[in-house]
PDB file of the backbone (N, CA, C, O) and the ligand in Angstrom, with CONECT records:
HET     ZN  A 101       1
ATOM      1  N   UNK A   1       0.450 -21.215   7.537  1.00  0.00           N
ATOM      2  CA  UNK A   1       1.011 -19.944   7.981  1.00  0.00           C
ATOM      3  C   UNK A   1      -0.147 -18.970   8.225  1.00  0.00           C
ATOM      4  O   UNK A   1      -0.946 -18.565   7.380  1.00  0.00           O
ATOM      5  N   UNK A   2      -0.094 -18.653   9.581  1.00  0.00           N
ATOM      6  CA  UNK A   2      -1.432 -17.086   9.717  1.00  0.00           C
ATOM      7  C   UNK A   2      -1.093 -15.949   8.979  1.00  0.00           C
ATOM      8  O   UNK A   2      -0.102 -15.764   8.272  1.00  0.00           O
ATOM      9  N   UNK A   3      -2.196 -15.079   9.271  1.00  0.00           N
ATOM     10  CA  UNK A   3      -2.188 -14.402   7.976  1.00  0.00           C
ATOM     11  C   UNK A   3      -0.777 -12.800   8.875  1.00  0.00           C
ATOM     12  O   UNK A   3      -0.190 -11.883   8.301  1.00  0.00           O
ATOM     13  N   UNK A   4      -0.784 -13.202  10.346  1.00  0.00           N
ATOM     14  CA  UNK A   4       0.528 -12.471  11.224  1.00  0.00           C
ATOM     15  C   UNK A   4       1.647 -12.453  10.556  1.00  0.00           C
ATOM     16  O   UNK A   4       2.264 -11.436  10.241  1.00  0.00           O
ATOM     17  N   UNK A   5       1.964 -13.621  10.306  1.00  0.00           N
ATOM     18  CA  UNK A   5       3.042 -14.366   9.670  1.00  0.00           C
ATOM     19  C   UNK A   5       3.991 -14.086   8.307  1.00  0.00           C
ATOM     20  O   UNK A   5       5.161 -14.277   7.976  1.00  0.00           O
ATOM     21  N   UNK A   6       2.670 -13.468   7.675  1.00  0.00           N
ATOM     22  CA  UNK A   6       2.814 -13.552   6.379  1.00  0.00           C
ATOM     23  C   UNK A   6       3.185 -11.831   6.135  1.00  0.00           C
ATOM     24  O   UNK A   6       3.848 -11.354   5.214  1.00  0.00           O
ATOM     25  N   UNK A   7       2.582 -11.170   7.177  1.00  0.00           N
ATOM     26  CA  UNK A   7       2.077  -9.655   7.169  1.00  0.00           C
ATOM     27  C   UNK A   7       4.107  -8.923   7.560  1.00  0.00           C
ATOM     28  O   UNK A   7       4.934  -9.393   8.341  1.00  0.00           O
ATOM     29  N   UNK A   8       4.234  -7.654   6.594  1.00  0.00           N
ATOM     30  CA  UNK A   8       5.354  -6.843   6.566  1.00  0.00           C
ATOM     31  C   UNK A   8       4.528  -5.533   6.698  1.00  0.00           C
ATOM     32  O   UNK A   8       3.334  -5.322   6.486  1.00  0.00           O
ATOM     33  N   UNK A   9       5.607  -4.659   7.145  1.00  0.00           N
ATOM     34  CA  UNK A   9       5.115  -3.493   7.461  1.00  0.00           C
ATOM     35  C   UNK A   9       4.919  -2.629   5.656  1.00  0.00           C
ATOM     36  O   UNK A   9       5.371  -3.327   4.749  1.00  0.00           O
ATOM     37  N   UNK A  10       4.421  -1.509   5.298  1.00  0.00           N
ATOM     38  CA  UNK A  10       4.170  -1.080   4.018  1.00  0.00           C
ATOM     39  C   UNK A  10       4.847  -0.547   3.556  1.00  0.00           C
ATOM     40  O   UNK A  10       4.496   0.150   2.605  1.00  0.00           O
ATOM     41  N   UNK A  11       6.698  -0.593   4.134  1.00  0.00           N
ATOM     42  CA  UNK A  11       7.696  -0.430   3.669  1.00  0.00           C
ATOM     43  C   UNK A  11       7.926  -1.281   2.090  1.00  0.00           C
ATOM     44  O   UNK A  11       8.651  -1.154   1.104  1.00  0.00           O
ATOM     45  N   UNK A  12       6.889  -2.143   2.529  1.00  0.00           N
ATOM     46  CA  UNK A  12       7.503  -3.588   1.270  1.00  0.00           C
ATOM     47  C   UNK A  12       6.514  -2.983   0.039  1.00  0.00           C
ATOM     48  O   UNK A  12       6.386  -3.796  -0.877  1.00  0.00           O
ATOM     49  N   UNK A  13       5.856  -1.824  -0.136  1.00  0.00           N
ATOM     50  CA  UNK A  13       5.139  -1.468  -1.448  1.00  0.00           C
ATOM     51  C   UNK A  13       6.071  -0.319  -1.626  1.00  0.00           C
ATOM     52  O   UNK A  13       6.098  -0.005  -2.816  1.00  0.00           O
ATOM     53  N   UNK A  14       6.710   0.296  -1.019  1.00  0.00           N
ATOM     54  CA  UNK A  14       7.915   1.375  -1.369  1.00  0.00           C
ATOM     55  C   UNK A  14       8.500   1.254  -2.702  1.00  0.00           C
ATOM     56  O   UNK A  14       8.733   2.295  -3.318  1.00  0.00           O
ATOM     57  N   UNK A  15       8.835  -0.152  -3.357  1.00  0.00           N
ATOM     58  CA  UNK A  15       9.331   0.041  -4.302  1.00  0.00           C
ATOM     59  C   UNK A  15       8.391  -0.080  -5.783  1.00  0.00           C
ATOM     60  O   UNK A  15       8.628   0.403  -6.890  1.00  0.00           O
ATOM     61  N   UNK A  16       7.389  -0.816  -5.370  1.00  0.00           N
ATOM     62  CA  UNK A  16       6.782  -0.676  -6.670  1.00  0.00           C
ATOM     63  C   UNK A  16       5.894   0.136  -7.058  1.00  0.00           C
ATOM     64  O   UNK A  16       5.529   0.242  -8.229  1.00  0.00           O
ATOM     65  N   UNK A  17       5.197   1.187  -5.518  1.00  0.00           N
ATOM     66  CA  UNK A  17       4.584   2.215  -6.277  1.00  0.00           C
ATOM     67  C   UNK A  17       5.529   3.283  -6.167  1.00  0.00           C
ATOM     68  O   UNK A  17       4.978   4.303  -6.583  1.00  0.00           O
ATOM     69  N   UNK A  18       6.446   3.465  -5.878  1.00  0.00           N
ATOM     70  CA  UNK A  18       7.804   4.158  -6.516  1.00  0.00           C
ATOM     71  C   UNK A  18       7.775   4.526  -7.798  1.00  0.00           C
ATOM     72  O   UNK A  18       7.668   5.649  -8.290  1.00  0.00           O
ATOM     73  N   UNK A  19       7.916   3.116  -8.463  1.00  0.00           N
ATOM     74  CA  UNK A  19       7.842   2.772 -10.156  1.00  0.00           C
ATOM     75  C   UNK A  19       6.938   3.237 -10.518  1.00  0.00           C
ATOM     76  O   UNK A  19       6.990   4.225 -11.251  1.00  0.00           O
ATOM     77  N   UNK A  20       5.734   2.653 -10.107  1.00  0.00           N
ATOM     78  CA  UNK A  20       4.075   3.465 -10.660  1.00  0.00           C
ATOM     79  C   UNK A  20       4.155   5.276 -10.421  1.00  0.00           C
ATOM     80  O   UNK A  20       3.763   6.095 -11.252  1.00  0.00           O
ATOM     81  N   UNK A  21       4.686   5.557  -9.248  1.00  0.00           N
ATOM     82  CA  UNK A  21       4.144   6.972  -9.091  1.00  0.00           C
ATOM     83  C   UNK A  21       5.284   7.971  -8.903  1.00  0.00           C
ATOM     84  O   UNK A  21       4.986   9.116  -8.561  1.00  0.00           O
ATOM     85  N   UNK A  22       6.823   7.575  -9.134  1.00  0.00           N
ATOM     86  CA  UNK A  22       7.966   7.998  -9.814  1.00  0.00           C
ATOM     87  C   UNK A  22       7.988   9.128  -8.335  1.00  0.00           C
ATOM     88  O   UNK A  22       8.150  10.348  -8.340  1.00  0.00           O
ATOM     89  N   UNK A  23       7.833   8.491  -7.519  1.00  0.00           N
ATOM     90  CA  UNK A  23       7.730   9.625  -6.099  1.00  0.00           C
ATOM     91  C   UNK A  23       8.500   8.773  -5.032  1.00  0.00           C
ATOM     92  O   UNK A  23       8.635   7.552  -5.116  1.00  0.00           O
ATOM     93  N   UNK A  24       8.995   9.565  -4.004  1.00  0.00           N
ATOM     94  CA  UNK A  24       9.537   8.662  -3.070  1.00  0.00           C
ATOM     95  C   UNK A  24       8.027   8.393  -2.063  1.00  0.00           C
ATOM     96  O   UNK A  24       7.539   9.452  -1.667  1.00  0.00           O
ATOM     97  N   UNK A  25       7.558   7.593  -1.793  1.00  0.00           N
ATOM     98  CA  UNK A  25       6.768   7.108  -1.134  1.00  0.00           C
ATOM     99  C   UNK A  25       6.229   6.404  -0.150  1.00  0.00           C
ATOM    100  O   UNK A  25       5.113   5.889  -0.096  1.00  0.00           O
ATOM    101  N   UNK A  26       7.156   6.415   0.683  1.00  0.00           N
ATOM    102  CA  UNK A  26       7.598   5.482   2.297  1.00  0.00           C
ATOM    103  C   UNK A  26       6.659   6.490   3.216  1.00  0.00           C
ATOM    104  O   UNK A  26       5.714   6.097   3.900  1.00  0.00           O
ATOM    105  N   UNK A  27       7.056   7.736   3.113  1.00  0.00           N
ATOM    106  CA  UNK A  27       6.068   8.926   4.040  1.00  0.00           C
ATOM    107  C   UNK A  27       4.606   9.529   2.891  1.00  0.00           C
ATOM    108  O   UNK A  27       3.904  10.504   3.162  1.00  0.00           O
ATOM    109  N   UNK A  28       4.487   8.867   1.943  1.00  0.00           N
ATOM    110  CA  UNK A  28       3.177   9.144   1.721  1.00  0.00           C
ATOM    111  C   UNK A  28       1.955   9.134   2.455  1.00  0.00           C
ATOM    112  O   UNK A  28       1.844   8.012   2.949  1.00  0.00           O
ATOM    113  N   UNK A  29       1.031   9.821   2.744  1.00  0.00           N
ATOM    114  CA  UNK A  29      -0.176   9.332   3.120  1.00  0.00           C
ATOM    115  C   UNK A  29      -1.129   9.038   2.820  1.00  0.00           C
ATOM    116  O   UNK A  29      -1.736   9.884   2.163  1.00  0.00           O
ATOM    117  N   UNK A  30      -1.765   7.860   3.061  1.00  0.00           N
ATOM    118  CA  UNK A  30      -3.124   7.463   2.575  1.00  0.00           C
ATOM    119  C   UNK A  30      -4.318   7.404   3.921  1.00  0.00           C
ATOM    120  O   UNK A  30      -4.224   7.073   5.103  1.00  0.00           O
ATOM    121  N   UNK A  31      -5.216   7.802   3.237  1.00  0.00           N
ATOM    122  CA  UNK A  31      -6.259   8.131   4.382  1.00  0.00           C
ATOM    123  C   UNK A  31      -7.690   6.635   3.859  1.00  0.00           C
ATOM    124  O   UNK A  31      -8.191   6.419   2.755  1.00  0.00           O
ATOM    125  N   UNK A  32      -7.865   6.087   4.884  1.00  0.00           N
ATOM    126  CA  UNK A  32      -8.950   4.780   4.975  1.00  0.00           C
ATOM    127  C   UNK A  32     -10.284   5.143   4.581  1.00  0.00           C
ATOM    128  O   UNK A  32     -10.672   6.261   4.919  1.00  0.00           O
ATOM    129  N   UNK A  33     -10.952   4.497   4.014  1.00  0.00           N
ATOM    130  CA  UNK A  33     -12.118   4.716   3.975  1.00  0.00           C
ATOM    131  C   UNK A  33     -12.486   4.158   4.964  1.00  0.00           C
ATOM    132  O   UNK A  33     -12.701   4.980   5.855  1.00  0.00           O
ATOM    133  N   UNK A  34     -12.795   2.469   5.460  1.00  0.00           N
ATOM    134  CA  UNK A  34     -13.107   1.879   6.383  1.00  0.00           C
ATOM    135  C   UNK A  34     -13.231   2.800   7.917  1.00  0.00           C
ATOM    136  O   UNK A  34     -14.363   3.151   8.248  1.00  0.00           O
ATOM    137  N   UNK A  35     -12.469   3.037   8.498  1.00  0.00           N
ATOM    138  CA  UNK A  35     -12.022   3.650   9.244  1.00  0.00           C
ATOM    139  C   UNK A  35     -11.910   5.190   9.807  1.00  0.00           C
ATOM    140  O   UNK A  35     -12.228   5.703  10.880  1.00  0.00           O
ATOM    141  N   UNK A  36     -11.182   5.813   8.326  1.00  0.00           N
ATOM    142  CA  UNK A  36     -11.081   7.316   8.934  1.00  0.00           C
ATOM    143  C   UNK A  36      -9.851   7.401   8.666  1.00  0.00           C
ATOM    144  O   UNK A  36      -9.492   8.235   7.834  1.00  0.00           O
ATOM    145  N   UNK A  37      -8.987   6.633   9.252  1.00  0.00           N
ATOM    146  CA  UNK A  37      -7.596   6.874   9.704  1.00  0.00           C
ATOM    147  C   UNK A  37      -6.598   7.180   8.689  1.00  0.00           C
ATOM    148  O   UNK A  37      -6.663   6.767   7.532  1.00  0.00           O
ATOM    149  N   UNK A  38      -5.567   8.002   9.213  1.00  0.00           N
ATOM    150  CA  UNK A  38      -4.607   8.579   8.271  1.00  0.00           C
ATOM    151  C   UNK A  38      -3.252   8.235   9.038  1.00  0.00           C
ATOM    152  O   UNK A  38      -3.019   8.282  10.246  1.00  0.00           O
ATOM    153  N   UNK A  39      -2.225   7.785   7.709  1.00  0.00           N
ATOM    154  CA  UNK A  39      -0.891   6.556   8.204  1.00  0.00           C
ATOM    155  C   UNK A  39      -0.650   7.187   7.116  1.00  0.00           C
ATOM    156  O   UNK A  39      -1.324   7.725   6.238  1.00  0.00           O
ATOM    157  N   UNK A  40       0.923   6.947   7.433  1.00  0.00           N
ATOM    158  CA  UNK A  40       2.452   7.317   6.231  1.00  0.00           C
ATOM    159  C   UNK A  40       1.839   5.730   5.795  1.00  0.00           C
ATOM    160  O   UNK A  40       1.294   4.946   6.571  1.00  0.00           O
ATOM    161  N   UNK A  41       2.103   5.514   4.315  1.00  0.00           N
ATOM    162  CA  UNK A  41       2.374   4.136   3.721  1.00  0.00           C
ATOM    163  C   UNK A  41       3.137   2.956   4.398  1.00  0.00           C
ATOM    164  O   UNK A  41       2.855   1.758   4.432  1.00  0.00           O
ATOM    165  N   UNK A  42       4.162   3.629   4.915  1.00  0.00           N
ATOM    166  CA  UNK A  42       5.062   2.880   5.785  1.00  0.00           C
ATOM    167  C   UNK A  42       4.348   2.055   6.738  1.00  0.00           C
ATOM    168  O   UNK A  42       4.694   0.878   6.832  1.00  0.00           O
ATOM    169  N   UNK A  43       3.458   2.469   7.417  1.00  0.00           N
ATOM    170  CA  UNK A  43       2.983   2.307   8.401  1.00  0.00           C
ATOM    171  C   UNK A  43       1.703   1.195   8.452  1.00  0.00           C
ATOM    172  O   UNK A  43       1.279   0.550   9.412  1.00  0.00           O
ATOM    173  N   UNK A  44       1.307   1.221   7.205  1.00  0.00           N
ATOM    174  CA  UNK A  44       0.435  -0.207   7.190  1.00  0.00           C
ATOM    175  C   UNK A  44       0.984  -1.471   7.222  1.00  0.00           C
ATOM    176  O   UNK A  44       2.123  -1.785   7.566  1.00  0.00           O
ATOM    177  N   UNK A  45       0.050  -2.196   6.821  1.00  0.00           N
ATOM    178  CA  UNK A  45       0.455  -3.479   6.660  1.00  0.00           C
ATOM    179  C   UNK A  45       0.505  -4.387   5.370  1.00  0.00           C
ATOM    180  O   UNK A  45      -0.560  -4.759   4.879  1.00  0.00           O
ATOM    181  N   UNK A  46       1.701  -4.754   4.810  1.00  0.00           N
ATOM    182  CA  UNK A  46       1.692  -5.407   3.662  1.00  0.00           C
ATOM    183  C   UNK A  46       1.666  -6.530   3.890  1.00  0.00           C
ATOM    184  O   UNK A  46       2.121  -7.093   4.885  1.00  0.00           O
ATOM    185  N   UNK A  47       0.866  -7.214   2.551  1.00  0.00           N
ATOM    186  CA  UNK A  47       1.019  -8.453   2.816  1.00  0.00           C
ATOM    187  C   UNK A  47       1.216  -9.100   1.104  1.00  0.00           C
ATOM    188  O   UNK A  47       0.372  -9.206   0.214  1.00  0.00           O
ATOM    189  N   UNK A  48       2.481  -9.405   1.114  1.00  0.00           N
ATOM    190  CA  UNK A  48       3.328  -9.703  -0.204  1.00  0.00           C
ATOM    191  C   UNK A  48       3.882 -11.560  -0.806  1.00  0.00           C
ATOM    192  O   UNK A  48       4.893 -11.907  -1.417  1.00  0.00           O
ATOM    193  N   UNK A  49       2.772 -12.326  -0.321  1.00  0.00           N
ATOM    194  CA  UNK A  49       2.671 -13.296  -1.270  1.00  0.00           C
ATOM    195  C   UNK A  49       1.645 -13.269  -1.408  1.00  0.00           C
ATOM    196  O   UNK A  49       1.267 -14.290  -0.834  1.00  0.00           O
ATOM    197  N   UNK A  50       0.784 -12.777  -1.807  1.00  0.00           N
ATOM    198  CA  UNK A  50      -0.449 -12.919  -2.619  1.00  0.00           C
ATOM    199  C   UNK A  50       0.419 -12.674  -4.104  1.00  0.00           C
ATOM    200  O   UNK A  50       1.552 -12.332  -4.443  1.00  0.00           O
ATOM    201  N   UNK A  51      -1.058 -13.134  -4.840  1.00  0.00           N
ATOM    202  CA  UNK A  51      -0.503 -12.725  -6.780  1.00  0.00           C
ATOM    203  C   UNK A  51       0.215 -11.670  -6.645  1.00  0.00           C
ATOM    204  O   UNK A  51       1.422 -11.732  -6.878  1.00  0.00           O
ATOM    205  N   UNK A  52      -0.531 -10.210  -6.145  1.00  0.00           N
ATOM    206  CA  UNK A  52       0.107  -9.271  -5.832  1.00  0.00           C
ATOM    207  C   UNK A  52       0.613  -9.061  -4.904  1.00  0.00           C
ATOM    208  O   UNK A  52       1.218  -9.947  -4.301  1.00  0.00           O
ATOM    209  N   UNK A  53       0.526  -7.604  -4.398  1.00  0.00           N
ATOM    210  CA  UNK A  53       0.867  -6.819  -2.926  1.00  0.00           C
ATOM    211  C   UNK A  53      -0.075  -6.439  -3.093  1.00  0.00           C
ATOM    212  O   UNK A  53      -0.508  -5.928  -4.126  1.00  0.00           O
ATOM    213  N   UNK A  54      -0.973  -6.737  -1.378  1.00  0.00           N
ATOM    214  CA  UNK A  54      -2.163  -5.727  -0.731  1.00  0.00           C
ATOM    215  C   UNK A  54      -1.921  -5.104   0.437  1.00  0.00           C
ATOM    216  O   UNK A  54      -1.734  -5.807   1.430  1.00  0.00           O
ATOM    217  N   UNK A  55      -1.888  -4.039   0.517  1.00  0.00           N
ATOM    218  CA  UNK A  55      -1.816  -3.471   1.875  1.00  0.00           C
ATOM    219  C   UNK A  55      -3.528  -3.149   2.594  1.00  0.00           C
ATOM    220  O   UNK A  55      -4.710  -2.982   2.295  1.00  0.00           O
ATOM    221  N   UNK A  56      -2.796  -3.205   3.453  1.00  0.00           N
ATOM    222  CA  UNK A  56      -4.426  -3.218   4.231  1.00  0.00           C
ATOM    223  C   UNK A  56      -3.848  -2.321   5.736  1.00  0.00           C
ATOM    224  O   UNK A  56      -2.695  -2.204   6.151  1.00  0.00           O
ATOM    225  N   UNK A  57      -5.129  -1.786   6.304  1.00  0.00           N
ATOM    226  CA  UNK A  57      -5.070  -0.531   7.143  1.00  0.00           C
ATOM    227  C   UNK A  57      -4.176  -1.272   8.641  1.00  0.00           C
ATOM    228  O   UNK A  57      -4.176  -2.452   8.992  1.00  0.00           O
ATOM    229  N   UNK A  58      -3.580  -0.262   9.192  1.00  0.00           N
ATOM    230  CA  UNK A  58      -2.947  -1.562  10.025  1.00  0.00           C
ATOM    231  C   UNK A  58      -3.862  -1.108  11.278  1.00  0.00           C
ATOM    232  O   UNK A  58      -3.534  -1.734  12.286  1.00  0.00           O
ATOM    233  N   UNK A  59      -5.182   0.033  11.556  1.00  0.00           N
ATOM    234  CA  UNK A  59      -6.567   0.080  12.261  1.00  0.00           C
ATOM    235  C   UNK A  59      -7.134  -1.197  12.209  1.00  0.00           C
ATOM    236  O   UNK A  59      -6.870  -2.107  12.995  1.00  0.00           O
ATOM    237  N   UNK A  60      -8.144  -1.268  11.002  1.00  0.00           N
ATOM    238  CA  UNK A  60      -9.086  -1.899  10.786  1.00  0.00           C
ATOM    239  C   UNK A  60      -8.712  -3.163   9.552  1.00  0.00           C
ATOM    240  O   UNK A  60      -9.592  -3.501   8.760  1.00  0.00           O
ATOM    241  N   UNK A  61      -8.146  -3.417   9.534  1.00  0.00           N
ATOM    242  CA  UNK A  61      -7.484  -4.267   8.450  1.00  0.00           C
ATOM    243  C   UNK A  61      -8.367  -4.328   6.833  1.00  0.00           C
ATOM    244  O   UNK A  61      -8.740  -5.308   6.188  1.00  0.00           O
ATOM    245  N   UNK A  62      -8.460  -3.226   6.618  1.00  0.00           N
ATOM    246  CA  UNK A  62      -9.573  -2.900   5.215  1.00  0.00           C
ATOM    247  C   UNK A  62      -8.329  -2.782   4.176  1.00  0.00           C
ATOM    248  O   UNK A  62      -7.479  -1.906   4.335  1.00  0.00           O
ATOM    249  N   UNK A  63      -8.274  -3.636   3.190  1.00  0.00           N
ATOM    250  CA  UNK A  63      -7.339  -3.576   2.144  1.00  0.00           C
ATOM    251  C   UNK A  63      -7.664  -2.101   1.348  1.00  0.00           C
ATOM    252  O   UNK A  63      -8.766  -1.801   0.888  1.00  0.00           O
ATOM    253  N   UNK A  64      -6.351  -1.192   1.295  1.00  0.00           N
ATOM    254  CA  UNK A  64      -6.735  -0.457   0.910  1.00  0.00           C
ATOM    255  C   UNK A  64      -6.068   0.191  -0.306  1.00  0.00           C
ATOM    256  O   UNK A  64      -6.400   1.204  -0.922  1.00  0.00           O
ATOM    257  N   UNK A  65      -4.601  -1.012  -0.576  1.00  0.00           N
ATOM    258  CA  UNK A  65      -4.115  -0.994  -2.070  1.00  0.00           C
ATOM    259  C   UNK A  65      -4.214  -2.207  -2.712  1.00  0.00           C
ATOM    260  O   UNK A  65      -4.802  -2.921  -1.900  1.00  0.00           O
ATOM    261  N   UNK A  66      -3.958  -2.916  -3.795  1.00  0.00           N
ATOM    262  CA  UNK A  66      -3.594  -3.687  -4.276  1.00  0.00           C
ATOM    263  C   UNK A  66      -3.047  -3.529  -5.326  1.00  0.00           C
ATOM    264  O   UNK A  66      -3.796  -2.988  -6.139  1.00  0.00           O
ATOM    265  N   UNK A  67      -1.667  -3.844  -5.858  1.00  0.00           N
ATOM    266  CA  UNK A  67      -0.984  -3.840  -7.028  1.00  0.00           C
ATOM    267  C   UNK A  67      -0.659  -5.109  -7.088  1.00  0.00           C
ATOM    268  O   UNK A  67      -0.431  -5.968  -6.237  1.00  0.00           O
ATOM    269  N   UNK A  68      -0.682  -5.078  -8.546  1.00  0.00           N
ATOM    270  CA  UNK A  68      -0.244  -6.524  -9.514  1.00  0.00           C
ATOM    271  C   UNK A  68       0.318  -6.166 -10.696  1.00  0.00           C
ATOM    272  O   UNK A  68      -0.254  -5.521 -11.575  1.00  0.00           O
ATOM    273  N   UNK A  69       1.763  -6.700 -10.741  1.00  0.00           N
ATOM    274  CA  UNK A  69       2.544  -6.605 -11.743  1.00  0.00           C
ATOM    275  C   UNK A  69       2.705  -7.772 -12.531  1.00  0.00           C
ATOM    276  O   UNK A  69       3.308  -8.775 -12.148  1.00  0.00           O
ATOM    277  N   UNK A  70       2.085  -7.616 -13.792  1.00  0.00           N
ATOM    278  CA  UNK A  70       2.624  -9.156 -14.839  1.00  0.00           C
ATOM    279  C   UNK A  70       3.219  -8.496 -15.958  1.00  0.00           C
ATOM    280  O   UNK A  70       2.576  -7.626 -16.544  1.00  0.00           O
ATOM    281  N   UNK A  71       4.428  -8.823 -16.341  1.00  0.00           N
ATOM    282  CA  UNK A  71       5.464  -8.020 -17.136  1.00  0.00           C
ATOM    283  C   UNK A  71       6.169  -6.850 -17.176  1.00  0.00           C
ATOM    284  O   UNK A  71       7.285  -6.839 -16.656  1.00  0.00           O
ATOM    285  N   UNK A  72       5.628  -5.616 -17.823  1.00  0.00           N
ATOM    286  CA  UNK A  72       5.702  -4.684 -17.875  1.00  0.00           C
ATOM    287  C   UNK A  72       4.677  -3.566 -17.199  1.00  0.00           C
ATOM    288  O   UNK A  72       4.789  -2.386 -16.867  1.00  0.00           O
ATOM    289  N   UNK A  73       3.682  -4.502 -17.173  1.00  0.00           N
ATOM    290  CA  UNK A  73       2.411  -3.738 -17.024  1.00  0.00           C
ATOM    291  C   UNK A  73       2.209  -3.858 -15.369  1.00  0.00           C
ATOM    292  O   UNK A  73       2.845  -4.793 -14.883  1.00  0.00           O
ATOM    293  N   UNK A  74       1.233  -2.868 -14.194  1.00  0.00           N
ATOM    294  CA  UNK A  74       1.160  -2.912 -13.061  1.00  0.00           C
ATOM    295  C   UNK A  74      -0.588  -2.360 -13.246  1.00  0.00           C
ATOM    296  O   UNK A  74      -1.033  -1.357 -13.803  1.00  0.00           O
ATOM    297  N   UNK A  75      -1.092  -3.170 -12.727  1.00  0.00           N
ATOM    298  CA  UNK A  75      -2.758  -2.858 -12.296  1.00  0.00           C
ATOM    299  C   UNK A  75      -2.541  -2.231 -10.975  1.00  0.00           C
ATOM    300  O   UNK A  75      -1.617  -2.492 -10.204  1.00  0.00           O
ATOM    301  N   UNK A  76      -3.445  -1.420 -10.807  1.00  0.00           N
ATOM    302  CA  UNK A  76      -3.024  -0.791  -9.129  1.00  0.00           C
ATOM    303  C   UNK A  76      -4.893  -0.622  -8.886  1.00  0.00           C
ATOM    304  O   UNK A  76      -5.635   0.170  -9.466  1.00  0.00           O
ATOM    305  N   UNK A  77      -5.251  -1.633  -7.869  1.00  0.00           N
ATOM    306  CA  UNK A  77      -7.239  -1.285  -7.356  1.00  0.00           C
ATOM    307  C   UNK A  77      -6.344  -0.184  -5.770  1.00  0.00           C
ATOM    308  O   UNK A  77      -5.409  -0.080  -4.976  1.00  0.00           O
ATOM    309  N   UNK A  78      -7.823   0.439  -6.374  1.00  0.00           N
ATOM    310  CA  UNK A  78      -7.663   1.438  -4.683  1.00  0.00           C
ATOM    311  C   UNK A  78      -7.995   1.172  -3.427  1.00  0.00           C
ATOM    312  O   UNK A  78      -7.547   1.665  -2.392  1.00  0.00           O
ATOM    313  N   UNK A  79      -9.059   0.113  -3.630  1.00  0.00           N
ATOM    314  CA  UNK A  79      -9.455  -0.945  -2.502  1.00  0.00           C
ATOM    315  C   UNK A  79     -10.436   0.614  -2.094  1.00  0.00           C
ATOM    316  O   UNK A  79     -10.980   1.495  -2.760  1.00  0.00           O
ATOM    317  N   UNK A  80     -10.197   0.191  -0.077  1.00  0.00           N
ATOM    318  CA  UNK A  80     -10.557   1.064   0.501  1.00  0.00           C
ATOM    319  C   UNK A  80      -9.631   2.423   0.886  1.00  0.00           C
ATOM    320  O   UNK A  80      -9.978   3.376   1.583  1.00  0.00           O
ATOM    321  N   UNK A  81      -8.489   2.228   0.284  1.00  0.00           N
ATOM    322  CA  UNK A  81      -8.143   4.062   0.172  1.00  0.00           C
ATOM    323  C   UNK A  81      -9.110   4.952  -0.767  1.00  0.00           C
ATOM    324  O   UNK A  81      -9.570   4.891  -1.907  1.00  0.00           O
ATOM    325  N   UNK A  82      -9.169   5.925   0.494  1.00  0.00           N
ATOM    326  CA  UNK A  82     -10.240   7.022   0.356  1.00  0.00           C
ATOM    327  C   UNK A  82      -9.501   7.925  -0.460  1.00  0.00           C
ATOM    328  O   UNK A  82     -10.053   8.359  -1.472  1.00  0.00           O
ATOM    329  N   UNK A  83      -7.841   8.428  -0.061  1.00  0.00           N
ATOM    330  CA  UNK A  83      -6.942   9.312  -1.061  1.00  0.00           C
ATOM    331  C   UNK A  83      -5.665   8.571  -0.665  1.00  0.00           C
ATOM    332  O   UNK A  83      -5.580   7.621   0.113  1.00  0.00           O
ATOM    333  N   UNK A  84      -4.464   9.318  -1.496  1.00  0.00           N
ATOM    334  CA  UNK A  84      -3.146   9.670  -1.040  1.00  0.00           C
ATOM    335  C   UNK A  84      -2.073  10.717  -1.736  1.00  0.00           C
ATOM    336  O   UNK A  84      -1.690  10.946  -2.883  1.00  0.00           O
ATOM    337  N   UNK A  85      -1.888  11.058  -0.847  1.00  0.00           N
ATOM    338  CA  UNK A  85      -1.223  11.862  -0.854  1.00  0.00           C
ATOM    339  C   UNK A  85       0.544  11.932  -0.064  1.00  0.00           C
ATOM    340  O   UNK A  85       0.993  11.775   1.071  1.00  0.00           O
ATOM    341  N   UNK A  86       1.371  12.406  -2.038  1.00  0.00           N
ATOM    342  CA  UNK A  86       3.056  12.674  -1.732  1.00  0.00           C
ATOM    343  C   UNK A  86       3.243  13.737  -2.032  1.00  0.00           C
ATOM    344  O   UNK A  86       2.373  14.395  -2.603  1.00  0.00           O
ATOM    345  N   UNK A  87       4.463  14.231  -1.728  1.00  0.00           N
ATOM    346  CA  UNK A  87       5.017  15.418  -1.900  1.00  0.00           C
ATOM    347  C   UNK A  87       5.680  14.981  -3.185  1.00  0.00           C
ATOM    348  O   UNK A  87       5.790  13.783  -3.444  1.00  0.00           O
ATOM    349  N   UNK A  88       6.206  16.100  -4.145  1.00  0.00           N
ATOM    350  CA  UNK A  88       6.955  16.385  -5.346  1.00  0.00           C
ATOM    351  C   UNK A  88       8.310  15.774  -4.587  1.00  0.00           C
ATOM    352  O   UNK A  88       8.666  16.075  -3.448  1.00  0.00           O
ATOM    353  N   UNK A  89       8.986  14.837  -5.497  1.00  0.00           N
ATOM    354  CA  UNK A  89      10.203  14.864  -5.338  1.00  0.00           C
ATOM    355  C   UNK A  89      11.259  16.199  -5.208  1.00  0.00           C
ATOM    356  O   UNK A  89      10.478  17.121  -4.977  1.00  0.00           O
ATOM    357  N   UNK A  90      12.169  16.579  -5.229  1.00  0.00           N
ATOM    358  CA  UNK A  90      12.679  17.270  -4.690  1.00  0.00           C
ATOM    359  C   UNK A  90      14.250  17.564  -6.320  1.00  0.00           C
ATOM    360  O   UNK A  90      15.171  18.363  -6.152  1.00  0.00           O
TER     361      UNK A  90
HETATM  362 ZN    ZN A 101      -8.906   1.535   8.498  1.00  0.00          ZN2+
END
């Protein structure tokens, strides 16, 4: 399977850094290091059979989250996100 194949839009991390960051997070933004570029979360590219979920820039393809959940617990690397930024729930 290519790695096209495998790839979802960054709708598919919506729910677990939800959990981690208790925010709605589909229109978050994260800004690239690689790159520059600034995208709603939504808008990258996940790619969700790995151990974890990595999203990576859907520019330059620079992984720029990775979360891994084993149990209870969630590791979250920042990769190449430079920031991000949500609004307060409401
Ligand atoms: Zn990029």
């Amino acid at each position: 399977m290519d790695s096209d194949a495998m790839r979802v839009d960054g709708n598919a991390m919506a729910g677990v850094l939800g959990e981690v960051f208790v925010q709605e997070m589909t229109a978050a933004q994260i800004a690239c290091e690689g790159c520059g570029k600034v995208e709603p979360v939504g808008a990258e590219h996940a790619y969700v059979q790995a151990p974890g979920i990595v999203m990576r820039c859907c520019h330059c393809d620079s992984a720029l989250l990775v979360v891994v959940q084993t149990g209870e617990t969630y590791r979250f690397g920042l990769g190449r996100a430079k920031w991000l930024e949500f609004a307060e729930r409401a």
